[in-house]
N, C-alpha and C positions, 0 to 999 in steps of 0.2 A: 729688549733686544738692542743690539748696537746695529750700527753701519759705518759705509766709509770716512764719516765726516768725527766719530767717537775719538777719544785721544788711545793713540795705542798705547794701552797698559795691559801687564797679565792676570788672569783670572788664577785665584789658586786650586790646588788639586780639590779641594772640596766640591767645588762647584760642578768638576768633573765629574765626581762621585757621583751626584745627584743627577747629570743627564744620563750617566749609566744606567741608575736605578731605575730612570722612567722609560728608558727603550725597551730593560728587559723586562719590562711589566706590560707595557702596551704591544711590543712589538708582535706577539701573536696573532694580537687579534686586530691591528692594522690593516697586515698582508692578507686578509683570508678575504677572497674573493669575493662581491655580492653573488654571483650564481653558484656557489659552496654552500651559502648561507640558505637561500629560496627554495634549493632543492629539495633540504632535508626538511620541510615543511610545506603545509598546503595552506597559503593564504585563504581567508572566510572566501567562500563562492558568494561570485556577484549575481543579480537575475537572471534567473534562468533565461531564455530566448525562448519564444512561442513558437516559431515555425524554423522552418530549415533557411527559408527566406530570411528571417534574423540574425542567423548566425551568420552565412554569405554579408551579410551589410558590414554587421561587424569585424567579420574575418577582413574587408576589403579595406574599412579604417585602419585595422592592426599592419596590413598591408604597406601602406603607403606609408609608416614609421615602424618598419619592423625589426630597426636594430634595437629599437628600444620599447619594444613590447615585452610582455611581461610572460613569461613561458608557462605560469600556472593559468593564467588567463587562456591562453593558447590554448592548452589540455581542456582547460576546461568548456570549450568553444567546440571541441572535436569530439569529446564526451559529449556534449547536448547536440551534436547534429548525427549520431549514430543511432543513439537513443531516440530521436524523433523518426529517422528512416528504421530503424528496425521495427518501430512502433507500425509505420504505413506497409511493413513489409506482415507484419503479425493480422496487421486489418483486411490484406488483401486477403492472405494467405484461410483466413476465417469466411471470408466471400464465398473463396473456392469451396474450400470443403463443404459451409451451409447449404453451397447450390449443386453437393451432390459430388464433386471432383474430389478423387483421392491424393491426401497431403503430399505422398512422393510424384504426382504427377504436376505440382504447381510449379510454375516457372514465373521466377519473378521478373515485371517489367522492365528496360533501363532508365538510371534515373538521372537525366541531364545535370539535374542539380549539385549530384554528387560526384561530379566528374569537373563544374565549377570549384567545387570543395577542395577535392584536391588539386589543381591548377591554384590556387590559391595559398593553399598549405604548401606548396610546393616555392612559389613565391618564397613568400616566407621564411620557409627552412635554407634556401640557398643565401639572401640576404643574410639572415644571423648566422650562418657560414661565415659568409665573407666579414661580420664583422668580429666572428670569434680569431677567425685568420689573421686580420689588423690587429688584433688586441695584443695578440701572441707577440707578431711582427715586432709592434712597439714595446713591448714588454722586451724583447732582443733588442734592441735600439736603446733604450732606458742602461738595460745591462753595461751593454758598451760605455755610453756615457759615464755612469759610477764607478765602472774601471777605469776611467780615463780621470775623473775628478781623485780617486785615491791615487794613482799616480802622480797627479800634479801635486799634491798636499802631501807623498814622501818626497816628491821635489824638495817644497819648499823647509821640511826637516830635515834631510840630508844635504841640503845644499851649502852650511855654514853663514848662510845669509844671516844679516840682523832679523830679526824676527817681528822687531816694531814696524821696518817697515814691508815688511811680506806680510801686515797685516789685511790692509786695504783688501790685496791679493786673497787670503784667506777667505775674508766675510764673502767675497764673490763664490766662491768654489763651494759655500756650505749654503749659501741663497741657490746656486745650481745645484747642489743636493736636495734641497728640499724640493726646488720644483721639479723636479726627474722623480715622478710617481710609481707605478708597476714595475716588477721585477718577476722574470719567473720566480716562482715560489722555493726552489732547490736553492735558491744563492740568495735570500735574504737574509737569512743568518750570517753565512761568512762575510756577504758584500759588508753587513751592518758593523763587524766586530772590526774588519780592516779599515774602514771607514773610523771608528770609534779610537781605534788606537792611534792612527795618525793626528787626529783631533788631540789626543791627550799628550800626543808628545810635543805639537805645536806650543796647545799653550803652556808646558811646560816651560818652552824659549820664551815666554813674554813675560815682561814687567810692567803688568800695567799695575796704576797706582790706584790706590784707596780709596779714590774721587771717582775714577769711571768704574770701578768692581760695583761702587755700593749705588750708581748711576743704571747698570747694566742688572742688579738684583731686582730694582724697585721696578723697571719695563717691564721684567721678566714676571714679576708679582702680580701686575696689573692686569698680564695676559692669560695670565693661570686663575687669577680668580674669577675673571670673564669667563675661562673655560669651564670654573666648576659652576658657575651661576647657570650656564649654559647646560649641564648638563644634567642639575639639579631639577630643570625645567623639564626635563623629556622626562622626569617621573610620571607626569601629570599627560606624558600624552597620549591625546584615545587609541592610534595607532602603535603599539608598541610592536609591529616588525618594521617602521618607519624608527622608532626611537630609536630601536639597536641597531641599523645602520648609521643614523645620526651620531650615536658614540662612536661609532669607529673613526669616524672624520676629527672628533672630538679627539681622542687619543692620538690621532696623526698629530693635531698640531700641538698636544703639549707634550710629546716627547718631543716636535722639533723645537718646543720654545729653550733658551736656556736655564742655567738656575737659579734659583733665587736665595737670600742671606740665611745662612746655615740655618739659624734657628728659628726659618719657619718650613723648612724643607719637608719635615716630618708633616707637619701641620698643613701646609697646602697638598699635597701628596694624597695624605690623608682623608681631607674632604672631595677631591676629585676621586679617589678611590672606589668611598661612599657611595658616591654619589652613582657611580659606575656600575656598583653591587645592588644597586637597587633597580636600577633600570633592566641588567640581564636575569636579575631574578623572578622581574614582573615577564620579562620575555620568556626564559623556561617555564613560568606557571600559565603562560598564555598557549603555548603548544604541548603541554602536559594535560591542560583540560582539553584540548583539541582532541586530544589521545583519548581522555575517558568519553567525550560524546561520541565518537567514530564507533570505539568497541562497544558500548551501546548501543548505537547503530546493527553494529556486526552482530550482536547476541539478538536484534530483535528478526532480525532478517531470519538468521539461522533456525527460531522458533518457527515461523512462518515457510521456511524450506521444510522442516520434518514436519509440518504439521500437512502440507501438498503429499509430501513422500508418504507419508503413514494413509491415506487413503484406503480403505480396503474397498476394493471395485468389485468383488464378490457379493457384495452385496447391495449394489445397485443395481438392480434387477427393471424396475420398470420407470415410464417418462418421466416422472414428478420426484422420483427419486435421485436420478440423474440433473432434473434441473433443479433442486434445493442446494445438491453440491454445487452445481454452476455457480449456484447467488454468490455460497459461500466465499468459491477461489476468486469468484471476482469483486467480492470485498476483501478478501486478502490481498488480490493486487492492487488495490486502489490504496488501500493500508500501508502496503509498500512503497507507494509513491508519496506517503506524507514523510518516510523515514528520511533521514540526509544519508551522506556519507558514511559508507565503511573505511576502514582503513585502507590506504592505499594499493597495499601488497594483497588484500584481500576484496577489492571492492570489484573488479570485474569476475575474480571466482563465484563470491556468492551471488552476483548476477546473472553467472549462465546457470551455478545449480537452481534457482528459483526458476528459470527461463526453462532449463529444462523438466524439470516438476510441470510445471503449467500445459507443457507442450505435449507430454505425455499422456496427462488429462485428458485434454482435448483430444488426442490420437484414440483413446480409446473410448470417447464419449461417441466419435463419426465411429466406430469401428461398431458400436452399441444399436445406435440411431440406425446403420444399416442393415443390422441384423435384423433390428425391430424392423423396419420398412419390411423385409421380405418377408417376415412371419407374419402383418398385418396383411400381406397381399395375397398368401395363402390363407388366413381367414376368412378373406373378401370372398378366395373364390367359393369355400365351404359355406358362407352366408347365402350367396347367388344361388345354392345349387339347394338350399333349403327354400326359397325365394320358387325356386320355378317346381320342388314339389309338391308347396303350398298354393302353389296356381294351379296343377292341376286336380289337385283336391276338391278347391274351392266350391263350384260346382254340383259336387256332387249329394245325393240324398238320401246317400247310405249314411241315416245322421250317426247311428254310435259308432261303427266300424271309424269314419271319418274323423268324427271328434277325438274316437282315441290314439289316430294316426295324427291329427294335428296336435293334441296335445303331447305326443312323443316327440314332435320335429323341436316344438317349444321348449322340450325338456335338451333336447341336445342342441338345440341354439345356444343354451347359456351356457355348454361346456365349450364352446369355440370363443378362444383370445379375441381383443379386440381388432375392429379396425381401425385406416386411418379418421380425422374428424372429417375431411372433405364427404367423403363417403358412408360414413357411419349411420345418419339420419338417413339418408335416402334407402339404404341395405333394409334399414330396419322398418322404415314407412311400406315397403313393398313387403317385407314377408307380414305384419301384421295387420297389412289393410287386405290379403288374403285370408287370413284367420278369421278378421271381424268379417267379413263378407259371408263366410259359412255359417259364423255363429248365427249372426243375423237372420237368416234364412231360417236358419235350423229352431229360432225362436218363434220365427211365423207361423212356422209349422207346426209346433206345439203351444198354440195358443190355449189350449185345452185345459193350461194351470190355468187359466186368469179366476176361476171361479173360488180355487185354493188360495190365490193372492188374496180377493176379497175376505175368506173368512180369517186369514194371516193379519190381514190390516183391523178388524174386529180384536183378534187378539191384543194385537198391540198398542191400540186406544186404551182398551180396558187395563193394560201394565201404567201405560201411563198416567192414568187414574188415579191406582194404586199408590206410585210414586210420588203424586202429589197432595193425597192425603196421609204420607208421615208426615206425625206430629213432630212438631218442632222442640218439645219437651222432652224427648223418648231417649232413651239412654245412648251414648253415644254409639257404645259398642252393638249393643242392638240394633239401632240404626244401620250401622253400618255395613253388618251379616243381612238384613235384610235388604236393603240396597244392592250390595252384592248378588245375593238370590235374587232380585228381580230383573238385573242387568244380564244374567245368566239364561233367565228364563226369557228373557228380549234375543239372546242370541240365538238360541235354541228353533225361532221363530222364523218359519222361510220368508221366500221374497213376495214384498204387496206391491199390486198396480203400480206401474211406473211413474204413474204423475201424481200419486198422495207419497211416494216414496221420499219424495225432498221435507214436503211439508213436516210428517211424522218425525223424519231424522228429527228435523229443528225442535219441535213440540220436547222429542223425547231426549236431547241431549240441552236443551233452556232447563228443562227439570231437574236434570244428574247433573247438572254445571251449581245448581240453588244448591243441591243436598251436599254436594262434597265440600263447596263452600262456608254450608253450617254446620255440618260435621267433621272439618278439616282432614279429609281424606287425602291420602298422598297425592301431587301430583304428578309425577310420571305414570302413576295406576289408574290416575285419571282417565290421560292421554290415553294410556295402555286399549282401559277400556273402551272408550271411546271409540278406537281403530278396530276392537273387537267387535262393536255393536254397527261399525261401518262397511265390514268386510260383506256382511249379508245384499249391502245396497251394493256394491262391487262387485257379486259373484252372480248378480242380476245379468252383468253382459257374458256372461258365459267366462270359462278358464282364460281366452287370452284375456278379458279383463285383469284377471287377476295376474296372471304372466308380465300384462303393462305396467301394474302396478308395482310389482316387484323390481323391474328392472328400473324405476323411475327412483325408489329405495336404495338401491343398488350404487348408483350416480351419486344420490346425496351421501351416500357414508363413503365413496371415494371421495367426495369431494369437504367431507368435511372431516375426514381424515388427514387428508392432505393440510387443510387450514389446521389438524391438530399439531402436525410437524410442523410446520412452519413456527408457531408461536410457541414448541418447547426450542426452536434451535433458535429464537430469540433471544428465551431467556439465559441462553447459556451466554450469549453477549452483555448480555446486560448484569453490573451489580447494585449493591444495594446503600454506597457509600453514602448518597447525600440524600436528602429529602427529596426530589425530584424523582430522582432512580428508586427511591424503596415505593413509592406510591402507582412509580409504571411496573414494576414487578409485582406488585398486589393487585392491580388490573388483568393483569397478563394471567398471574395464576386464577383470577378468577372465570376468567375465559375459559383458557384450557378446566374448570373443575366441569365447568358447564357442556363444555365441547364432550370428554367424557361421557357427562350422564345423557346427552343426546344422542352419541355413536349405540350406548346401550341399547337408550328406545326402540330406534332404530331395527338392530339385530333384533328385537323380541317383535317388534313387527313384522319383519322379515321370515322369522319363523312362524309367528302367527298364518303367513299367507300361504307356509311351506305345509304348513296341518292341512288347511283349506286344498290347496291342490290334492294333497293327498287322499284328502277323504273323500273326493270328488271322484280320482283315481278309480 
């Protein structure tokens, strides 16, 4: 670079050529604004803020320097403090409805916090107001000035003046070019070309000599290879929307610098070029992949929306049906929350359709739960009114007429839906400590079997006998029919005295526990039999025995139904990729093969006690 102290001599047209070449290469991407730049991208999100109180601290730091705060940062400050009150809005909002209030009657509270928020944002937006206004302002001011320096520089070429010594004069007016930054964006072209031409007709009037040209090339060499070292460096660095603003400052000053000796003009050019090609190619490939993680984002979201919307609510029929789906939507919201960002133009849309999926849900899970309420409290009262005409049965010593009124109340007890659990035990403790009450009675009164019972327990000694003189040599299938026939002939056998009745069971099932074990007899036929050869000590307290019994059945296959859903909609989560995962899916299936063959049991016991009642009938 020269100055006023250089010998005035002229540069030749060449050297002109060469600052042409580098304004119309950089001048684009000089003038483009940093808030042009920032927009059309979303800088990496910094942590998130835990509470709403975080955000306020923060927002009040950005505050206090808000001309030069960062407006994705902003956004993204205003996105996290919505997203935590609509969260507290979504938590009340569930309060209400759990404790019974319908969703259009909630009224949400006011939230002081969010009235700092905005007083704050407001802050803010008025400050970068005012400093977008100043920018402008001087950007008008800058204008002026540039017209005013090309004016004085057709001065100094229309004026006939020597040229050597309007040089001094010159280097002044192109050092006030340089410093005179921003320009509206509509007149940097034309300001740059009038500006450019006056330059080339000046030093066309100069003669400077050989000595300061090749003086003024070598500065000029020294500046530019500074700049390309400089900008070679930003390849390397981690932030590359910090690099590609750093080039543009970079390209400011080697178009202002001048040029350098013809034949390295290609070749320094050249490697500042490079150099420049690489650094906005790492910045297109840095928000290009921003691009494919977002629509990522987007497609998993959208999976997770149709899969709320595809819901079919028809067929959520009772409580454990309805809460399996709960678990489900709220691992899918939780799932939701590990995703990042969607696309911009998209990332509040697929937020409210997810938001409104959710809410829907829930709308018609209270609209469910209140329907069940009132159907549970109509069964309460059809329970009670079974309740008080088994109270006044109870008493009475009309034993068969009785028994076959109570056992009819029992038979249409189990056609009425449930209640709620508060109540459910006590409903049930009251109509069946009526029933045993009568039984009771009505066994005192017929004490007249006990003599039957004893010759009943004679029987069953002498099976037991039997039983444990097969031979342990005897064929298996043989064995096994005759086992069968003896167990058969055990059931066929009424009930013995109450207190050899435990004894006997144990004697006579220590024996059928030996034989199936050395004749590997099935076990659930085991079980089977087993429950068959137990129903007779069961049907000793009379039918509600047997009625308690069954409804106690009843419970376990709901409830181990329920653990059977659970653990297939497990497996639908879970695959079989890695070693870990194929060994919990071969658990899993082996549960459920098991849960299976005990719902089976189950039912045939069930039916078993469904014979019993009947034939008792």
């Amino acid at each position: 670079m020269m100055d006023a102290h250089d010998t005035n001599q002229p540069l030749n047209q060449g050297e002109l050529e060469e600052e042409k070449k580098t304004a119309e290469v950089s001048e684009p991407i000089t003038e483009t604004p940093t808030e042009k730049v920032t927009a059309e991208v979303q800088p990496e999100a910094a942590p998130k803020p835990a509470t709403k109180e975080d955000v306020l601290n923060l927002l009040k730091e950005l505050a206090q320097d808000a001309e030069n705060a960062n407006k994705q940062e902003i956004d993204n400050l205003k996105q996290s403090f919505y997203k935590l009150h609509n969260a507290e809005l979504e938590a009340a909002k569930k309060e209400f409805t759990d404790n019974g209030g319908a969703v259009e009657d909630f009224v949400p509270q006011e939230d002081p916090t969010e009235e700092d928020f905005k007083r704050l944002m407001g802050v803010i937006k008025d400050r970068r107001s005012k400093l977008v206004a100043e920018q402008e302002r001087q950007k008008e001011e800058n204008l002026q000035v540039k017209l005013s320096i090309i004016e004085e520089l057709k001065e100094l070429v229309e004026s006939g003046d020597d040229a050597n010594k309007s040089y001094t004069e010159f280097k002044k007016l192109q050092q006030q070019w340089n410093e005179t930054k921003l320009v509206p964006q509509g007149k940097v072209n034309e300001l740059w070309k009038n500006y450019q031409l006056y330059v080339e007709k000046f030093y066309d009037l100069l003669k400077l000599n050989n000595e300061f040209r090749e003086y003024d090339f070598k500065k000029n060499l020294e500046i530019k290879t500074h700049l390309c070292e400089a900008a070679e460096k930003l390849a390397d660095e981690e932030d590359v929307v910090s690099a590609f603003h750093q080039l543009q400052k970079l390209h400011q000053e080697f178009r202002d610098t001048g040029p350098v000796t013809k034949e390295l003009r290609d070749e320094i050019w050249n490697r500042f070029k490079a150099a420049s090609t690489a650094v906005n190619r790492r910045h297109q490939q840095h928000f290009e992949s921003l691009k494919e993680v977002e629509q990522h984002n987007l497609d998993q979201k959208t999976v997770i929306c149709e899969i709320v919307e595809a819901i079919e609510y028809a067929e959520l029929k009772t409580f454990s049906a309805w809460e399996n789906k709960t678990q489900e939507v709220i691992a899918l919201q939780n799932k939701w929350k590990t995703i990042g960002f969607a696309p911009q133009k998209m990332n509040v849309k697929i937020f409210e359709r997810f938001r409104h999926a959710c809410d829907d849900f829930f709308k018609k899970k209270g609209e469910f739960f209140k329907s069940l309420k009132e159907g549970m409290n109509e069964n309460l009262e059809k329970k009670k009114a079974l309740c008080e005409q088994a109270e006044a049965l109870k008493d009475s010593t009309d034993w068969k007429a009785t028994a076959d009124a109570l056992t009819k109340l029992q038979r249409e007890w189990k056609t009425i839906g449930p209640v709620s659990k508060k109540h459910s035990d006590a409903v049930w403790k009251r109509f069946i400590s009526a029933c045993d009450y009568f039984f009771e009675q009505k066994n005192k009164a017929t004490s007249s079997q006990r003599s039957v019972e004893i010759e009943n327990m004679e029987k069953k000694k002498a099976l037991i006998e039997k039983l444990s003189a097969i031979d342990e040599n005897m064929d298996t299938e043989e064995a096994n029919t005759l086992v069968r026939d003896l167990m058969k002939e055990w059931n066929s056998i009424g009930h013995v005295p109450f207190k050899e009745k435990d004894r006997l069971y144990k004697q006579y099932h220590t024996v059928i526990d030996q034989l199936f074990d050395r004749f590997n007899i099935n076990a659930s036929n085991k079980k089977l039999s087993n429950f068959r050869s137990n129903i007779s000590n069961i049907q000793g307290g009379g039918s509600q025995s047997l009625y308690r019994e069954r409804e106690k059945l009843m419970r376990a296959y709901e409830n181990m139904k329920n653990e059977l859903q659970t653990y297939e909609n497990n497996l639908g989560f879970l695959t079989s990729t890695s070693k870990k995962g194929s060994s919990l899916l071969t658990e899993l299936n082996r549960k459920v093969d098991k849960l299976k063959a005990d719902l089976e049991l189950v039912l045939q016991k069930i039916k078993v006690i469904d014979e019993s009642i009947k034939a008792e009938e």
